[in-house]
DRENDREN-75427 format. One record per atom (N, C-alpha, C): x, y, z. Coordinates in steps of 0.05 Angstrom, whole numbers, plus 5000, padded with zeros to 4 digits. Layout:
N
XYZ...
***
This chain:
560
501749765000500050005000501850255000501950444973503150654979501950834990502651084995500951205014501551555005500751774986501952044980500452184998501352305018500552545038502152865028502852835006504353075000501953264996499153224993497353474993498253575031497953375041498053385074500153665072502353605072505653705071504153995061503153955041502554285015501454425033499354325051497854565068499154585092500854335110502554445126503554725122505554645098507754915088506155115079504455115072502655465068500955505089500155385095497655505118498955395142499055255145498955045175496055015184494354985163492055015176490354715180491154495194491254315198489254265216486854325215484654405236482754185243482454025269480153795268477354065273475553845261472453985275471653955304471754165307470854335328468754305340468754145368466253975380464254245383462454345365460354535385457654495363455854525374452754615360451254695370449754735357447154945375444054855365442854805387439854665388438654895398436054945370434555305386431755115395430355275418428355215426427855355446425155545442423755745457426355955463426956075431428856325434431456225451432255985453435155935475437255655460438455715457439855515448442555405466443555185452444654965485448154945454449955125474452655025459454554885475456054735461457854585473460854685472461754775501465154895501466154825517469554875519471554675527470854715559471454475569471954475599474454305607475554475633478254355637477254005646479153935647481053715656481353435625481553265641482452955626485153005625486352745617489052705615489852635588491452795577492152805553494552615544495052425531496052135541498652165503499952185505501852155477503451875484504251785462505851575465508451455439510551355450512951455438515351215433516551075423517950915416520450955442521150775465523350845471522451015501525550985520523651135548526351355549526851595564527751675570529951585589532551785588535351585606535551815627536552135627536552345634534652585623533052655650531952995636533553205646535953235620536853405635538653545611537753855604538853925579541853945567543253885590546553825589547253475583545653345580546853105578544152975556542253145543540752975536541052915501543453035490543353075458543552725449544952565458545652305446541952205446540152275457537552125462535352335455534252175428531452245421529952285442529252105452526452155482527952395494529652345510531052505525530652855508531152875493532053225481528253255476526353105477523553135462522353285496523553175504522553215540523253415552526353395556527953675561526853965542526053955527525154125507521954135529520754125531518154195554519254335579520654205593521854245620522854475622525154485601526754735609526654965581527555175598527255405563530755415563532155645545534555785539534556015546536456175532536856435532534556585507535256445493533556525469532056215455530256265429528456025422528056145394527655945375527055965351524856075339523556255319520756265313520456105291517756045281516855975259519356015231519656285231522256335210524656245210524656075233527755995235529656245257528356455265530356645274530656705303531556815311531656795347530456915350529456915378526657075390527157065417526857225446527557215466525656985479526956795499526256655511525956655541528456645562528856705583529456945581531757055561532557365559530357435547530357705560528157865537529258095523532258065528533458255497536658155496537958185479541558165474542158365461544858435458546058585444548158485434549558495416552458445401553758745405556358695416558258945412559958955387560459185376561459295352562859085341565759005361567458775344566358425344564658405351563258225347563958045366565458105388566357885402564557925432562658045437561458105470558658085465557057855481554257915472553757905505552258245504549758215532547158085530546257935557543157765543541757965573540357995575538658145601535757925597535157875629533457655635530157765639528257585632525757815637526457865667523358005673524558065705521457795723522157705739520457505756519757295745523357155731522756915732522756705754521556515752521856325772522755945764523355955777524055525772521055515781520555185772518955075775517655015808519955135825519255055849519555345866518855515844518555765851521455985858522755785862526056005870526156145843526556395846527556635824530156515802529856575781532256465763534056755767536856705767538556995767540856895746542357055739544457025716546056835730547056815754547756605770547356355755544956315760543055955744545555975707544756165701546156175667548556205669550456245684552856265697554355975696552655835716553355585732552855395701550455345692549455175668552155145649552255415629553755445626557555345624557755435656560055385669560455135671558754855671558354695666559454565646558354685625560054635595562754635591563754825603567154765599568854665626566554485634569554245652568953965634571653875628571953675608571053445628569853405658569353185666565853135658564853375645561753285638562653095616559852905618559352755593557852875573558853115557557753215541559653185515559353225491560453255465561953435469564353325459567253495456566453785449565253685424565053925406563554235415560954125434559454275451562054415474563354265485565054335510567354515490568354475471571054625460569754885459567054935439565755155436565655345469564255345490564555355515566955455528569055235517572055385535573655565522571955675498572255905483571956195495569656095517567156335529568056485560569356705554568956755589565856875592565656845613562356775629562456995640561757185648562057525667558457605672557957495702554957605692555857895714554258155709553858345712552658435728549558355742547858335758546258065758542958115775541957885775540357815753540857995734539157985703541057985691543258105683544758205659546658035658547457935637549857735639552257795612554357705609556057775592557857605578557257495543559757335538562257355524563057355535565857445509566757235497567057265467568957075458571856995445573456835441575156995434575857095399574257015392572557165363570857115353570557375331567357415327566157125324563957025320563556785315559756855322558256865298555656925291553556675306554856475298552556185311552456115343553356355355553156265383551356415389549856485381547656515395545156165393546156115371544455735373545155625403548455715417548255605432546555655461546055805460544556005485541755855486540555765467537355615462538055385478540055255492540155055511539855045536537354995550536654985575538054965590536955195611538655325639537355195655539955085676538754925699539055005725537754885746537655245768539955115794542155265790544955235808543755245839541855255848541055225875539954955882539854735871539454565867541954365854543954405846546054365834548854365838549154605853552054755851553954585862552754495880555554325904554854005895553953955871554053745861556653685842558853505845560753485830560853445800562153545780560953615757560753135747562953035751563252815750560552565759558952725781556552565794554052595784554852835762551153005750549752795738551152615721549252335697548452215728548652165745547652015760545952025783546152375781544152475800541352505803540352435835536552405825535052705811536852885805535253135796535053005771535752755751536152785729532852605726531952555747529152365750526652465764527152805775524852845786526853245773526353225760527653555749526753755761527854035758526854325766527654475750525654535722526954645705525854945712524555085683523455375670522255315656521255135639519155105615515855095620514755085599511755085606511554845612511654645627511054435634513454265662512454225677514054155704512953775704514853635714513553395721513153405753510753205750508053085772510252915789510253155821511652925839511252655846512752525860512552245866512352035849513552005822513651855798516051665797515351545788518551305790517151265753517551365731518151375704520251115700521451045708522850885704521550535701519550515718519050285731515550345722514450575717511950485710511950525678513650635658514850675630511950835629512051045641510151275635511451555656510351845643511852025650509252325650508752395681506352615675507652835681507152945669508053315661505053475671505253635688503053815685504554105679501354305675502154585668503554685689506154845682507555075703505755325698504355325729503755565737504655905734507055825737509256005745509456155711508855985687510256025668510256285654512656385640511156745635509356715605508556535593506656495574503956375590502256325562499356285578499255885585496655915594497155605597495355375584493055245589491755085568488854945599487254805573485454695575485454445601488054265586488654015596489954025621490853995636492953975667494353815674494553605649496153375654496253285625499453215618500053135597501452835595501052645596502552375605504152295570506252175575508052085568508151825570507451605551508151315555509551205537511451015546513250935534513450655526513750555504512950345494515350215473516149935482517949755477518849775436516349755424516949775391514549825381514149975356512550095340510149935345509849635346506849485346505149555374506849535400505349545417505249865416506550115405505150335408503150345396502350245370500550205345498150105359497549885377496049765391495249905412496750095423495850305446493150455433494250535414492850805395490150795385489850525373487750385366485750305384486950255410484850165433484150455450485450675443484850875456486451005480488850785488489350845518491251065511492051185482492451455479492251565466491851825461491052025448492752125419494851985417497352145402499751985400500651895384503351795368505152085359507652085379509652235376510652315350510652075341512252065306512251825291511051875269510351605254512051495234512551265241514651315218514151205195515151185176513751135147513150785144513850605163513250425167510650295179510350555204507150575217505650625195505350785172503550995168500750895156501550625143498850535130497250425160498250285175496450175200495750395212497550595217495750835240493851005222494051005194492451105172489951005173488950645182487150575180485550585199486950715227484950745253482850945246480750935256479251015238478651215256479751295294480251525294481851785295483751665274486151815266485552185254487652205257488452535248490752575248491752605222494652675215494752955212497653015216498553295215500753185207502553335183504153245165506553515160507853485172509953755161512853695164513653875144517353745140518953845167520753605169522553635192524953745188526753755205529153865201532153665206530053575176533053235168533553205145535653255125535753185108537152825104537052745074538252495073540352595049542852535056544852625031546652435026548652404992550052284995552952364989554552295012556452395004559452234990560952374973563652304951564752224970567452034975569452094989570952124967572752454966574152464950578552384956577652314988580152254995582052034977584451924985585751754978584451494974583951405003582051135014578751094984578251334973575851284960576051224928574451164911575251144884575751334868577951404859579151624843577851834830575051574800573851834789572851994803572052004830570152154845570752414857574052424850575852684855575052884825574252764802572652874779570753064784569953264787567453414791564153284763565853294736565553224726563852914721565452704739563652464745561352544768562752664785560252764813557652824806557653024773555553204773554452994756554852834738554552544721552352414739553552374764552552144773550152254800549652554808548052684821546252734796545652704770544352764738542552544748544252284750542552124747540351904756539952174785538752094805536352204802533452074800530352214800529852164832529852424833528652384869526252364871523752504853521552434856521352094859521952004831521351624838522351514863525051594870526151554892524651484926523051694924521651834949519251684938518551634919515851424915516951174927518450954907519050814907520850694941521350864948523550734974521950905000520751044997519451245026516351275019514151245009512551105005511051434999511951554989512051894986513152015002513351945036514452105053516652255050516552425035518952585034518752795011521353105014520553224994523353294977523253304958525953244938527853554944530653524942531853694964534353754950534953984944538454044934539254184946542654154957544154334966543954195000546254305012545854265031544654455056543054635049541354715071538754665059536954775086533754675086532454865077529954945054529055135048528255255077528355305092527255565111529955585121531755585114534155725117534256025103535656225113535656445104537756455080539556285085541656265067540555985042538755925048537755725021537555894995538055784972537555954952538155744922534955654917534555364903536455584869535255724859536455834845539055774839540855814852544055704839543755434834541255274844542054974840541654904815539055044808537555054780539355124758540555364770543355464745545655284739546555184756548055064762547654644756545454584756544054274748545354194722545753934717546153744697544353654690542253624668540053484660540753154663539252974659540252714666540152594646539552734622539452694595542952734582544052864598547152934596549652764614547452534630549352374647551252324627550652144617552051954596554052074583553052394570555852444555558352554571558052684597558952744622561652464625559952274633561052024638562951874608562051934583563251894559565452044557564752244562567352554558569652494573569152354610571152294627572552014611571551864593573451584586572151324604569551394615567151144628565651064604566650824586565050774565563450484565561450494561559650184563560150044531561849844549562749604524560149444515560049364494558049334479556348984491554948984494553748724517554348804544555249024546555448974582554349144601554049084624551949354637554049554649556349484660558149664671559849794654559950014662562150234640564750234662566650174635569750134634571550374625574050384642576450574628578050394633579250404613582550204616582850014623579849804615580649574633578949614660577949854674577649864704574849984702572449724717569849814725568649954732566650144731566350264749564650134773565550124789563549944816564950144841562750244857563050454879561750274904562350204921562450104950560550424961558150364962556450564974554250475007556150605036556350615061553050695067552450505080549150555094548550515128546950565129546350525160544150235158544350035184542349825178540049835190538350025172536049995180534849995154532049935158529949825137530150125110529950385128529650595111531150555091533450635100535950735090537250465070536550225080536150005058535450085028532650085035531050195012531950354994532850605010533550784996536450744982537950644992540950444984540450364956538050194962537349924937537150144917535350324912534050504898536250684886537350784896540150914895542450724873542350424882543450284864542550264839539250154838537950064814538750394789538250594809539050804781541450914777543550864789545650894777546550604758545150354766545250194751544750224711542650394713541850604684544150724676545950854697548250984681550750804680550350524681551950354677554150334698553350414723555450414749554350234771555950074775555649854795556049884825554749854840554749974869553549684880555349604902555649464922554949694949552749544965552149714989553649535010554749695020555749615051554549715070553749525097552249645124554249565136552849855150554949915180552549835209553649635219551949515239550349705257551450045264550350125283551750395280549950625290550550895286554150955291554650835313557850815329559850705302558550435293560250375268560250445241558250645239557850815216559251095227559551095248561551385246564751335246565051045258567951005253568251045225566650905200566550905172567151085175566651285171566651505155568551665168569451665200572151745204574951675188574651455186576251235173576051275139574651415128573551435104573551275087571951005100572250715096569650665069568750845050567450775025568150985008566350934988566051054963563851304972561851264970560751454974558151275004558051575017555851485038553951605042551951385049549251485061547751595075547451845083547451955113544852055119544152145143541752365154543552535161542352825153543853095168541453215189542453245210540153455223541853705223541853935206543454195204541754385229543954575238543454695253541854935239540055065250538955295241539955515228542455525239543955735232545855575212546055735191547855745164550855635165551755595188554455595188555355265181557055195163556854885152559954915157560955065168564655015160566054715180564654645190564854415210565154145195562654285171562553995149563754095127565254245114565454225078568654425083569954495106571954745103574454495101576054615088578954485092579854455115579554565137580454525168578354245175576454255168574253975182575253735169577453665149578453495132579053415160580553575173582953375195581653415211579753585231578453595253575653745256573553485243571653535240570053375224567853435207565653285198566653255166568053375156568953335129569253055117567752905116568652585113569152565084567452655066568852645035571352825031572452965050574952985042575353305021572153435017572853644991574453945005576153834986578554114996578354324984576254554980576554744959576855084987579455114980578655384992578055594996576455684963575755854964572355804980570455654980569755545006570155525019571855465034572855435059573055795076574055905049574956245059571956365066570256225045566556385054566256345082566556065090565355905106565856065133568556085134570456175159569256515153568856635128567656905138565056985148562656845137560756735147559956705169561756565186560856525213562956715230564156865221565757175231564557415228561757345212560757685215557357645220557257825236553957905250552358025226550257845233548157985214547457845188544757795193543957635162544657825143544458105128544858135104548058095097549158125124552558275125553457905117552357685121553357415119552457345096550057365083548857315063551557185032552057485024554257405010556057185011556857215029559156915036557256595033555056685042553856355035553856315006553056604996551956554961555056454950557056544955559256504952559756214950558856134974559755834989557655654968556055864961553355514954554155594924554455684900555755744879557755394870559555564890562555314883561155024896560055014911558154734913557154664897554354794891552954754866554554664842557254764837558654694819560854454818561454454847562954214847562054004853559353954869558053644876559653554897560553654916561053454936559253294955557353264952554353164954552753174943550652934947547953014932544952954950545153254953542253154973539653044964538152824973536852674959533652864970532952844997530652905006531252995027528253205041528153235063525453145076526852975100524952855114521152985120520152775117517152985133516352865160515752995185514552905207511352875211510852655218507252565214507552545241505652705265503952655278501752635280500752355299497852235292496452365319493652365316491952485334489952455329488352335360486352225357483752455363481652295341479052635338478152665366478552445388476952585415479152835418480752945422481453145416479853375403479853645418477753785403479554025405478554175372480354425371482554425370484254235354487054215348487754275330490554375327491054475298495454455303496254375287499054335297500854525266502354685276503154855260506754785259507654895249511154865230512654725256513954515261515154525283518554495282519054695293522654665290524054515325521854555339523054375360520754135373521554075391519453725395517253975407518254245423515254285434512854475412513754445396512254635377509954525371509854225380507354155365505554275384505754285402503554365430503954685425504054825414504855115404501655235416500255005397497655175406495455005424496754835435495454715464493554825483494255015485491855165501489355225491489055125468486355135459484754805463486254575463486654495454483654305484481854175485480354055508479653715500479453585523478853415518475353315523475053435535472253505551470153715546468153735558466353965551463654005568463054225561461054185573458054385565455354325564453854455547452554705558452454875549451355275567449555275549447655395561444755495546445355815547444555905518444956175513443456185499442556455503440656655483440356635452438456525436440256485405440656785386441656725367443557015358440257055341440257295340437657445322439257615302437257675275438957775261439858045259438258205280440158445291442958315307442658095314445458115334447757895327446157735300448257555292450557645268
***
């Protein structure tokens, strides 16, 4: 059963107007009519592949559950909008100083933790401060950034970072939940993964968890509304979290009712949770691409140092069939390596810049790849072309592997897939720059800055796994993330995405779409763009499970 939800996707991305019907009516009799509106309570029940290990925004990146949760609990300094752009969160303003190296954040005024103690620059101080002792178990890469930063807060609002240059994407880092040092401080940084705050939390977010819970042992997790919170609050008063062993027994939850909502569907669910018959999908693109990348190093196969074969063999890839055939439509066809709601996206150079796939062949003829007469593989000198192409082992990415083969098979190139048993041994791969070309998911950061992945410095320390050395890229990349300000950066990406577009050191295939399911007892729901796990509840407060019926006056046509 295939399954196209891309009308779904179409009104996501223009409207978001994803709207169930709206429990109300009106019965007239003797001039009075009887409507039905929300009344608080019930328990609003979601359910999710997988349980949580730590809630706790310093240790939760390696875990899906974990960062979907932490994302409720606690806020940042700042938070993303709809556009992709920062917007005050805990701060309610920053500034950048002239040389780009000092940012002030100032805090609203009467915040509180969940347990009512006042948040002070102190709390963003300590969090923070956190980050650069190398005994947390956090990502290098997070902690190097950090011991970049002297920390100077000012008062009990105002705080101060300096860095030791300009460097534009730190403000992404600030969106990472502050945790409250009164609760914390004289905890050794070495004992934090193991501490009970990481099982009964005290964050800042709109949502606090329900004392006395052992989550661990009942594989369920209740969140109610924070009082305290400086936004508004909702219908419901309890949001539960259950956690469930593999996709069938969540699928079997959903269907019998005992919850309201499937976290994330994955394109494997979609025909069975499609057929519950009290389903409600909401369908909108996530922030994942699937790309493949050259290794143009030593370790990889030669032609692929060719720009020339690169752009050959990115020709002769149909991503529409692709995304039919291997993702069952779920997905939307994708060039370049950023996400259209990037500021720096700009499909245009790709279009200028494209190989028709009608031109594979002479591309590939021109380089000395010629198909001998009876045979399916094209030869130079005696030597095949066959590319060793690196996957992850799962069912998706299979598919998409196979699919990936069958059409370069058309351009007469032979591809052997290799799996890598597990995310850990798919990153040795590619440290190791142990294929031809590989299969990947990117989750890109919001912010534009890619020099981590494509600069000549990330060759030797960093994400660069194909190895592309060009530096006049490399020079955008590094300017880019040295100067403040979308228009003042702009240039340097157009710069950066130009010599990409032209040289192929990837080819991005698709970008992922997120389906959450929801069930119609639900009333008044509507789920709009989401760039973090809590966006879907954006508009929650409308949102009731219950009701109850008021008799009112009926409207006359002076008053309707």
């Amino acid at each position: 059963m295939k399954l196209h939800l891309r009308w779904q996707l179409l009104l996501a991305v223009v409207g978001f107007g994803l709207v169930l019907a709206i429990l109300s009516f009106q019965v007239q009799s003797a001039g009075l009519c009887s409507t039905r509106v929300p009344a608080s309570g019930g328990v609003f029940a979601e359910g999710m592949v997988g349980a949580p290990q730590r809630l706790n925004p310093l240790l939760s990146d390696p875990f899906p559950v974990d960062r979907e949760l932490v994302n409720l609990l606690f806020d940042g300094l700042v938070q993303y909008d709809h556009a992709g752009r920062f917007i005050p969160a805990l701060a309610e303003s920053w500034t950048v100083s002239e040389d780009g190296r000092s940012l002030q954040f100032v805090l609203r005024s009467g915040l509180v933790w969940h347990d009512g103690e006042p948040i002070t620059t102190a709390d963003v101080a300590f969090t923070y401060g956190l980050l650069q002792q190398e005994a947390l178990p956090a990502a290098d890469a997070v902690k190097a950034l950090w011991q970049t930063v002297t920390i100077n807060p000012i008062d009990e609002r105002t705080i101060e970072f300096v860095l030791a240059e300009p460097y534009a994407p730190f403000l992404e880092a600030t969106t990472r939940g502050i945790l409250p040092a009164h609760l914390l401080q004289d905890v050794p940084v070495a004992e934090l993964a193991s501490h009970p705050f990481n099982q009964q939390p005290v964050g800042s977010g709109p949502w606090r968890v329900a004392p006395g819970q052992d989550w661990t042992a009942s594989r369920s997790l209740r969140l109610t509304p924070n009082p305290l919170y400086w936004r508004g609050g909702t219908q419901i008063p309890a949001l539960d979290f259950r956690f469930y062993p593999d996709e069938d027994s969540l699928l079997t939850a959903f269907a019998n009712g005992d919850i309201q909502a499937i976290n994330s569907v994955s394109d494997e669910m979609l025909p069975e949770v499609t057929a519950v018959s009290h389903t409600r999908l909401f369908t909108t693109v996530d922030r994942q691409y699937t790309q493949l990348i050259f290794n143009q190093s030593d370790t990889g196969f030669a032609p692929l140092r060719q720009a020339e074969v690169r752009r050959a063999l990115a020709a002769g890839l149909n991503r529409d069939w692709l995304i039919d055939q291997a993702l069952n439509g779920q997905g939307v066809p994708l060039t370049g390596p950023y996400l259209p709601d990037s500021w720096a996206y700009d499909q245009a150079i790709f279009a200028a810049a494209g190989v028709s796939a009608a031109n594979s062949d002479e591309l590939l003829n021109n380089a000395g790849w010629l198909l001998p007469e009876g045979s399916t593989v094209r030869q130079r000198e005696g030597e095949a072309f066959q590319l060793r192409l690196l996957t992850l082992n799962n069912e998706v990415q299979q598919r998409v592997a196979q699919e990936v083969t069958a059409q370069w098979a058309n351009l007469g190139v032979e591809v052997l897939v290799e799996t890598a048993v597990s995310i850990p041994d798919l990153r040795e791969k590619l440290a190791a720059r142990d294929f031809d070309v590989a299969l990947v998911d990117i989750t890109p950061s919001i912010d534009p800055d890619l020099y981590d992945f494509w600069s000549q410095e990330a060759i030797i320390r960093g994400q660069n796994y194909g190895a592309w050395n060009n530096r006049r890229a490399s020079e955008a990349l590094e300017a880019g993330r040295q100067t403040w300000g979308m228009g003042e950066r702009r240039p340097f990406y157009n710069t950066f995405l130009n010599i990409y577009a032209d040289q192929v050191p990837a080819v991005t295939l698709y970008q992922h779409v997120y389906t959450y399911a929801l069930s119609s007892e639900v009333n008044q729901s509507e789920v709009g763009p989401i760039y973090e796990p809590r966006d879907r509840y954006q508009t929650f407060a409308s949102w009731f499970l219950l009701y109850r019926d008021v008799t009112i006056s009926c409207p006359t046509e002076e008053n309707s």
